[in-house]
DOMI-199071 format. One record per residue (C-alpha): residue in three letters; y, x, z. Coordinates in pm, whole numbers, padded with zeros to 5 digits, always signed. Layout:
# DOMI-199071
ALAYXZ
...
This chain:
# DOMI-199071
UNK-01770+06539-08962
UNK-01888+06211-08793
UNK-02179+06011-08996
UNK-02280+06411-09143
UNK-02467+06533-08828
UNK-02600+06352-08539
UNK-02804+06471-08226
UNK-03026+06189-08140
UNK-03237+06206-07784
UNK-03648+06187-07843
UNK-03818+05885-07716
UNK-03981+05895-07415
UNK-04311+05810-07544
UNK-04350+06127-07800
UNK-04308+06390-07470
UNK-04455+06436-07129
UNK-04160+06402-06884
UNK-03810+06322-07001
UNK-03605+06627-06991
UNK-03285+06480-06855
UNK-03068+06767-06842
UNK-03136+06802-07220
UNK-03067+06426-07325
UNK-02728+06424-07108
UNK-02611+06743-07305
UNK-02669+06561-07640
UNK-02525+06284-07539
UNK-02195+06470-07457
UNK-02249+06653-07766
UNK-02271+06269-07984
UNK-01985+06114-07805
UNK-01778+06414-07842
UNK-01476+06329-08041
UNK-01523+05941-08063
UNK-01315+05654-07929
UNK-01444+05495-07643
UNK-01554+05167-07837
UNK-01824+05394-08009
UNK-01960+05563-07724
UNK-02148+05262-07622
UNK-02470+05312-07874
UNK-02525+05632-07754
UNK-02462+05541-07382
UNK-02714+05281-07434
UNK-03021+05549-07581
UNK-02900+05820-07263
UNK-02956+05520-07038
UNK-03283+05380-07180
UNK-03414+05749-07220
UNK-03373+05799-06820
UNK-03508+05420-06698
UNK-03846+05591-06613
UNK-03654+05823-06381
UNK-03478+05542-06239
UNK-03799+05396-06159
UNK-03987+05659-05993
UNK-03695+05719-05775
UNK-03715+05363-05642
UNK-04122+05307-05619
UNK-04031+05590-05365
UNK-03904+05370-05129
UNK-04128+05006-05212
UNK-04319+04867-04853
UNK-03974+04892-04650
UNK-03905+04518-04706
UNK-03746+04487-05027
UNK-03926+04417-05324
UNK-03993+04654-05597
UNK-03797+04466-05838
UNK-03495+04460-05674
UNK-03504+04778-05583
UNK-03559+04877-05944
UNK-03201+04713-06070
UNK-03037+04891-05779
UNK-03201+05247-05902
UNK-03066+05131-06278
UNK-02730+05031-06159
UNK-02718+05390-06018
UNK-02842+05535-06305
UNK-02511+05355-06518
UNK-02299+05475-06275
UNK-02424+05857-06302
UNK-02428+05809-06666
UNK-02065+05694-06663
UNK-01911+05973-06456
UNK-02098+06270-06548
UNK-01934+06613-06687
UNK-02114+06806-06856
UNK-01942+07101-06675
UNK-02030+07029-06324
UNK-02367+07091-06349
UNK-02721+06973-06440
UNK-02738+06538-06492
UNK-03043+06556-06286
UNK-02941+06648-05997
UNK-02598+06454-06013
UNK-02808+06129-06156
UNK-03100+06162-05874
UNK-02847+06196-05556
UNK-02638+05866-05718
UNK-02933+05686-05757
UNK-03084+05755-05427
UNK-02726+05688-05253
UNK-02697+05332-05429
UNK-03097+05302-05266
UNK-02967+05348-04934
UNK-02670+05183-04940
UNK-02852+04892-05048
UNK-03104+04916-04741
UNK-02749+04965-04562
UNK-02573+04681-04639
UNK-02783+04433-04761
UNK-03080+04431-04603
UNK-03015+04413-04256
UNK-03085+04044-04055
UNK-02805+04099-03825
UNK-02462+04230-03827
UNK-02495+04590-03755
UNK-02168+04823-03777
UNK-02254+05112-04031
UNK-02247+05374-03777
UNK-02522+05248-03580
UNK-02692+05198-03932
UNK-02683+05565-04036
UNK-02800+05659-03638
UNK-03090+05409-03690
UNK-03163+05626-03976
UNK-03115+05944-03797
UNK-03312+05853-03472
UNK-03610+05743-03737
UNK-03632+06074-03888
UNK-03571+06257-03563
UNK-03869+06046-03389
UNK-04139+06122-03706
UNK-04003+06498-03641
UNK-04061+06565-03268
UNK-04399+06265-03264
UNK-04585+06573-03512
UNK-04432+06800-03296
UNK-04491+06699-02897
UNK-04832+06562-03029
UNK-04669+06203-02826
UNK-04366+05964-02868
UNK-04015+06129-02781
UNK-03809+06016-02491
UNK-03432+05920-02513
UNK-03327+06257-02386
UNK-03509+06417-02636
UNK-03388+06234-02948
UNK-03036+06284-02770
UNK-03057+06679-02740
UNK-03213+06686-03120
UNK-02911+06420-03282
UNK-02679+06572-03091
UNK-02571+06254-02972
UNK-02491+06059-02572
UNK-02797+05928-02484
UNK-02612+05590-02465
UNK-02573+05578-02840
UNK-02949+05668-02862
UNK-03044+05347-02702
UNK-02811+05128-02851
UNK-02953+05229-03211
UNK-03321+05185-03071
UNK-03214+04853-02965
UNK-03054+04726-03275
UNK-03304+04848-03517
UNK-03471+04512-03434
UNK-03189+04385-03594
UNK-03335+04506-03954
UNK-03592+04250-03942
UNK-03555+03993-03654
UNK-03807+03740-03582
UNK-03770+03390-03699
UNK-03714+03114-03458
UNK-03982+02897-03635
UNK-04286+03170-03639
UNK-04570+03027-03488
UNK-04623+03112-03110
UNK-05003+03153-03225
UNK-05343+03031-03074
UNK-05442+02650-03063
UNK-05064+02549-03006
UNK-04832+02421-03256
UNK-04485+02535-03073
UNK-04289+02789-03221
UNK-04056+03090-03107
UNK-03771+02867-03090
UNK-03970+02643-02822
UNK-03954+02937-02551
UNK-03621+03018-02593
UNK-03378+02839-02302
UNK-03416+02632-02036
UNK-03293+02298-01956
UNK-02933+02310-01792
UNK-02913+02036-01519
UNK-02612+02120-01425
UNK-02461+01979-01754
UNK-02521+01656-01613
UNK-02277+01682-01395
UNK-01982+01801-01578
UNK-01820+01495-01597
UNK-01890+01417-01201
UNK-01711+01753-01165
UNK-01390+01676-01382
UNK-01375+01364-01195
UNK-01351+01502-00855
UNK-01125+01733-00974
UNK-00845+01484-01070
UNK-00926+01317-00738
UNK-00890+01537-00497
UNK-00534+01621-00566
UNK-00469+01262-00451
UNK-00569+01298-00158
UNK-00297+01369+00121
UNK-00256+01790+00176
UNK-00457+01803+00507
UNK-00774+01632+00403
UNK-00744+01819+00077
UNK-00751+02125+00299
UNK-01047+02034+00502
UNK-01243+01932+00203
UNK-01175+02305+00096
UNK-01245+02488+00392
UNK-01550+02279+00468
UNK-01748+02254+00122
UNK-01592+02604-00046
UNK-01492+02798+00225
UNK-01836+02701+00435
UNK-01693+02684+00737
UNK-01792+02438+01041
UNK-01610+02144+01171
UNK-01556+02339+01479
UNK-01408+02680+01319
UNK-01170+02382+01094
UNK-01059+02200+01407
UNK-00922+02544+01589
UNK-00724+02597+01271
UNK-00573+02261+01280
UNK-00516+02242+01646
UNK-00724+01875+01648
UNK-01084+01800+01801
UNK-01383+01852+01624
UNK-01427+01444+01658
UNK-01122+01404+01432
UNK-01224+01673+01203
UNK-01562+01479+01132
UNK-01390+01144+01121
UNK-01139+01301+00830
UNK-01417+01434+00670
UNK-01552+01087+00661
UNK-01310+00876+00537
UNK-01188+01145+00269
UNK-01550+01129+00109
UNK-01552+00759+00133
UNK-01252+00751-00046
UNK-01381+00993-00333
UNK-01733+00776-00387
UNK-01531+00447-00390
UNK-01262+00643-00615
UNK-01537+00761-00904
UNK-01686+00409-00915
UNK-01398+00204-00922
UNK-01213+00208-01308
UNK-00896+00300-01055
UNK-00866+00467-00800
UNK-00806+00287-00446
UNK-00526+00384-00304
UNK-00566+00608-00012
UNK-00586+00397+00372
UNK-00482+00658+00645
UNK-00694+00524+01067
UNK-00525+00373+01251
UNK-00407+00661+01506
UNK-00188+00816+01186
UNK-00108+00475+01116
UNK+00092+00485+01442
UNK+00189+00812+01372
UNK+00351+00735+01015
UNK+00535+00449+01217
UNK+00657+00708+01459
UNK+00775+00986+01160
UNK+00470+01234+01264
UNK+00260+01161+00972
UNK+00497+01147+00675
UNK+00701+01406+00617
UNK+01070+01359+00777
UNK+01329+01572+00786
UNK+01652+01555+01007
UNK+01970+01771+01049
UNK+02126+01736+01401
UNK+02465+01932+01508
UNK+02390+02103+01850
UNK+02749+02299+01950
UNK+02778+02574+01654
UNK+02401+02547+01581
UNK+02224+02357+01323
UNK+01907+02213+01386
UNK+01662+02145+01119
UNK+01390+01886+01284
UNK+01062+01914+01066
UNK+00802+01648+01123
UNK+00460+01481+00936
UNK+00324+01661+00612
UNK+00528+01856+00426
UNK+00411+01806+00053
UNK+00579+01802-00307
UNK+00822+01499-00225
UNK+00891+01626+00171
UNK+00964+01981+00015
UNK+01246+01891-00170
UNK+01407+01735+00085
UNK+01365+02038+00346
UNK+01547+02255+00089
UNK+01849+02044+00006
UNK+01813+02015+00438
UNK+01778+02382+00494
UNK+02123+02455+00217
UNK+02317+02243+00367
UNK+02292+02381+00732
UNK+02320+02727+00609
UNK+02637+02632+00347
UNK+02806+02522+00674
UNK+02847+02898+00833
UNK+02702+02797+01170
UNK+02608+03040+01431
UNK+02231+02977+01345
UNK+01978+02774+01223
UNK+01709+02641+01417
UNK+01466+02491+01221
UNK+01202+02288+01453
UNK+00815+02232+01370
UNK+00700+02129+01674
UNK+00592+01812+01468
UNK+00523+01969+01127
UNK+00132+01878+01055
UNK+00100+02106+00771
UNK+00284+02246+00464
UNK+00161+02262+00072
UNK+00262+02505-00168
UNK+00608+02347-00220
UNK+00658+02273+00169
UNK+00692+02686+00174
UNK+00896+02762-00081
UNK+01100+02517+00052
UNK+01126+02742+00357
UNK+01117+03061+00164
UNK+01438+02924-00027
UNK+01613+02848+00314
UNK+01558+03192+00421
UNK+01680+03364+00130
UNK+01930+03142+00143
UNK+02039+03233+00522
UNK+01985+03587+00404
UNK+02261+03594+00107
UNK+02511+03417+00377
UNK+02428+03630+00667
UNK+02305+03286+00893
UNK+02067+03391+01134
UNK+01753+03163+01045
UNK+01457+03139+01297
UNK+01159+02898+01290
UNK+01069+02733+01624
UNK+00722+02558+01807
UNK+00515+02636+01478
UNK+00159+02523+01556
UNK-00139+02688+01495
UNK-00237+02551+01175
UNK+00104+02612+01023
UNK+00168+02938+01156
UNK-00164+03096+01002
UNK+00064+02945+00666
UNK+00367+03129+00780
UNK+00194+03440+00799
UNK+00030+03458+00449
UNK+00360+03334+00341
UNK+00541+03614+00514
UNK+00734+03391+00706
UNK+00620+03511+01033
UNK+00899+03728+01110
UNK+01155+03474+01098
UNK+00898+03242+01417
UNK+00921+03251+01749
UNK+00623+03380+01900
């Protein structure tokens, strides 16, 4: 009966080494039979009997880093944990208390050691490529090479060198160590450069905004000349214009852009005055005429054909083709050049003709336009 006949565990102090496997058996003998709120006492003696097991398992593994200390309450929080779960009838405590104590070890190293985020796969390869390097160094007599550690591990030779590259990780170097010598800089000194280019962020973001004020040609030559590095020559045979004029554009485009940043608004945009004229006459702005010509409808097409011009070429090119004539003729012998909506605008008029079965052909395209055409896949519907 309880309180007649107790089995009590020797001190450590009154034997050599503590005889685990013989403690853990009288401590399942003690606690056999009482409620769990008595077991404590004797769960308390087990555990203080087996400390000095707890500690020589973790003075194996002091001068990696940690100190001894802490890695003393991990060993004894390992220890509680084998204490709490073992059976009697799986085996000797020993064993069972010296592979939980060693796993709560290394999952400490594991998890909470580390300087860097490191997923736990790489962590236990780190571990692996370790032993596997101490292995084949005492047995090539040298240092092992990546193919070797790969054909020992078992493992893509890829794998091998990202766990050789983040076991730095374990221990990186701080940013304020001391460079060394007579200097005072540290680490963190070398590290980066000076970005100049930062400066001019804002000059950037600037131009940006600008340049989509500027009128679709000189927005083009801006492009081809500065991002597409092309000369004022190879520019002017795409345009169909001089290489004088190409040069003067340039000119007056930039002008505008340095007056533009350094004014709180921008100026508003002063064409020469040859386009001058030319506005007058209809060839610079966009304009857009229907004309009647027997059962034919002519579309006329002159100027630049931008975001407000392009709307009124479609309602243009609808109309004609809502009207059943024979064909459509649509004329760009003065068209100076077409934006993204400009050739939708014509893309819509052709699908358009194409639904109503109008016959829709583009006539007198210029140079400049027709290389458009063609990227557009409007080509097919120009005369040649």
């Amino acid at each position: 009966m309880f309180g007649q006949t107790t089995t009590t565990t020797p001190p450590a102090t009154e034997r050599g080494l503590e005889d685990l496997d013989a403690a853990a058996l009288a401590y399942a003998a003690r606690i056999e039979g009482l409620p769990p709120e008595r077991r404590q006492e004797a769960r308390d003696d087990l555990v203080r009997f087996a400390l000095p097991f707890a500690g020589r398992l973790a003075r194996r593994y002091r001068g990696r880093g940690e100190p001894l200390e802490d890695l003393e309450q991990v060993a004894r929080l390992g220890l509680v944990n084998a204490v709490d779960r073992y059976d009697p009838e799986r085996g000797s405590f020993t064993a069972y208390a010296a592979i939980t104590i060693v796993g709560e070890i290394k999952r400490h190293f594991r998890d909470r050691t580390w300087g860097v985020h490191v997923p736990r796969r790489l962590r236990d390869l780190i571990l692996e490529v370790g032993q596997a390097t101490a292995a084949l160094t005492s047995e090539l007599s040298r240092a092992p090479s990546v193919a070797e550690l790969s054909a020992r591990l078992e493992t893509p030779q890829e794998e091998i060198l990202a766990a050789l590259e983040s076991a730095a990780g374990y221990s990186p170097a701080s940013l304020n160590a001391p460079v060394g010598g007579e200097s005072s800089a540290e680490f963190g000194d070398l590290v980066g450069e000076s970005d100049n280019a930062l400066e001019s962020v804002d000059d950037r973001v600037t131009v940006s905004g600008l340049l989509h004020r500027l009128p679709w040609r000189e927005r083009r030559i801006l492009a081809m000349r500065f991002y597409g590095n092309q000369t004022q020559a190879e520019i002017a045979a795409r345009f169909g214009i001089s290489q004088m004029h190409v040069s003067r554009l340039l000119s007056r485009a930039l002008t505008w852009l340095r007056q533009a940043m350094l004014a709180d608004a921008p100026p508003p945009w002063q064409t020469g005055a040859a386009e001058s004229g030319a506005a007058k006459s209809g060839a610079a702005k966009s304009k857009i005429s229907v004309k009647q010509n027997g059962d034919r409808v002519v579309v006329e097409v002159g100027g630049e054909i931008d975001r407000d011009g392009a709307d009124q070429l479609r309602r243009a090119m609808l109309e004609a083709v809502t009207g059943q004539p024979s064909e459509v003729v649509v004329d760009l012998v003065g068209a100076g050049g077409f934006d993204a909506g400009g050739i939708a605008a014509l893309m819509a008029g052709r699908d358009a003709a194409a639904r109503t079965g109008v016959p829709l052909r583009l006539t007198r395209v210029q140079p400049a336009v027709r290389r458009s055409l063609t990227a557009a896949g409007l080509a097919a519907t120009a005369d040649a």
